[in-house]
C-alpha positions in Angstrom: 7.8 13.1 -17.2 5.6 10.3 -15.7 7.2 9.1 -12.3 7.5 5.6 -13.7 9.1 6.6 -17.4 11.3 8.4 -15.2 12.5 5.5 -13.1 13.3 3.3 -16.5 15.7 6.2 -17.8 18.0 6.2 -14.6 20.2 4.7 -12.6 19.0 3.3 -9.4 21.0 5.6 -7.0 20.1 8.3 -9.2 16.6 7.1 -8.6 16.4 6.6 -4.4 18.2 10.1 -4.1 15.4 11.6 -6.3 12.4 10.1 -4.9 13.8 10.9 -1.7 14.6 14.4 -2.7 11.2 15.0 -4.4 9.7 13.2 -1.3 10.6 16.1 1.0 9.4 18.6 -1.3 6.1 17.3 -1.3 5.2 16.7 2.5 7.4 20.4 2.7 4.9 21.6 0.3 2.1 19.7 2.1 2.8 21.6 5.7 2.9 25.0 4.0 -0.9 24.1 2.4 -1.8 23.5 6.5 -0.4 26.6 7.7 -2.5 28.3 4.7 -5.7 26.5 5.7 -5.8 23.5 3.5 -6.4 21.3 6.3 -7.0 17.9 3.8 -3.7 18.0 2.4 -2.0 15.8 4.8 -4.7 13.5 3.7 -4.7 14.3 0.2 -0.8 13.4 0.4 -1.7 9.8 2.0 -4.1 9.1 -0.6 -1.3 10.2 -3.6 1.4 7.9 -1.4 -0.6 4.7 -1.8 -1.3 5.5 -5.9 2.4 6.3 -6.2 3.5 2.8 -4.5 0.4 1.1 -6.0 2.1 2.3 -9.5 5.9 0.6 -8.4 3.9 -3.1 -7.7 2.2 -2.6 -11.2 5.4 -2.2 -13.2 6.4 -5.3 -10.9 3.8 -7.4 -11.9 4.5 -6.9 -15.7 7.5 -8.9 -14.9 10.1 -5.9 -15.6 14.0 -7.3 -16.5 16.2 -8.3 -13.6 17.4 -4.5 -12.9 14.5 -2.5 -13.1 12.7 -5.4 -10.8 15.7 -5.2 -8.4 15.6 -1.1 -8.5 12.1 -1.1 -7.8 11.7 -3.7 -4.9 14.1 -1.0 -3.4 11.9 1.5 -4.0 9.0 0.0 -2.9 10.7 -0.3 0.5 10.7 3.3 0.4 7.3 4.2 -0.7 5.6 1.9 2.3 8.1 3.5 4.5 7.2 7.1 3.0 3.6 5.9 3.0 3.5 4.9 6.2 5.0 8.3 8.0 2.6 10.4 6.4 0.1 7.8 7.5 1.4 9.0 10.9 1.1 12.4 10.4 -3.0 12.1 9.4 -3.1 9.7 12.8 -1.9 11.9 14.9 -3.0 15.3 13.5 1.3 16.2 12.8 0.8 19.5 10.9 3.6 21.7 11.7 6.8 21.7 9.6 8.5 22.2 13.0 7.2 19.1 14.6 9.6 16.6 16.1 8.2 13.5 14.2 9.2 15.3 10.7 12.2 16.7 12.0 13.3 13.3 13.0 11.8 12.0 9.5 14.4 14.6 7.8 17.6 12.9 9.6 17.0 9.2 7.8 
């Protein structure tokens, strides 16, 4: 299922815990792809980061009903913030899953 037909058909906890869940995975994912020689992926993952949040400020500009738009303002805060540490990672060249800067990523 399409990320955002997912986020219409559940609650909003339900929601932050699985984009945050599914999150993980992917930069996870992303690291082992580095350690295998795909050096892009990092910034493959950036460039899927921005589409994904650029999707979230779609669905809030068709003017959504008063609980989605309140669910996904809250999950916009997470994409920039999401967005944003990768971001970090292609900056400063972070491409080891046992790097401090992800390790401290996994405690929030």
């Amino acid at each position: 299922m399409e990320r955002t037909e997912w986020l219409k058909n559940n609650l909003g906890m339900v929601d932050v815990v699985g984009m945050q869940i599914w999150w993980t995975w992917k930069v996870e994912d992303v690291f082992n792809q580095v350690s295998k020689g795909n050096k892009r992926a990092m910034k493959d993952e950036a460039i899927k980061e921005t589409a994904d949040l650029e999707d979230l400020i779609r669905m809030v500009q068709a003017g959504p009903e008063k609980i989605l738009r309140g669910k996904l303002n809250t999950l916009i805060v997470l994409d920039v913030h999401a967005r944003d540490i990768v971001d970090f990672f292609v900056r400063d060249s972070i491409l080891s899953v046992n790097a401090f800067e992800w390790e401290s990523q996994l405690r929030y």
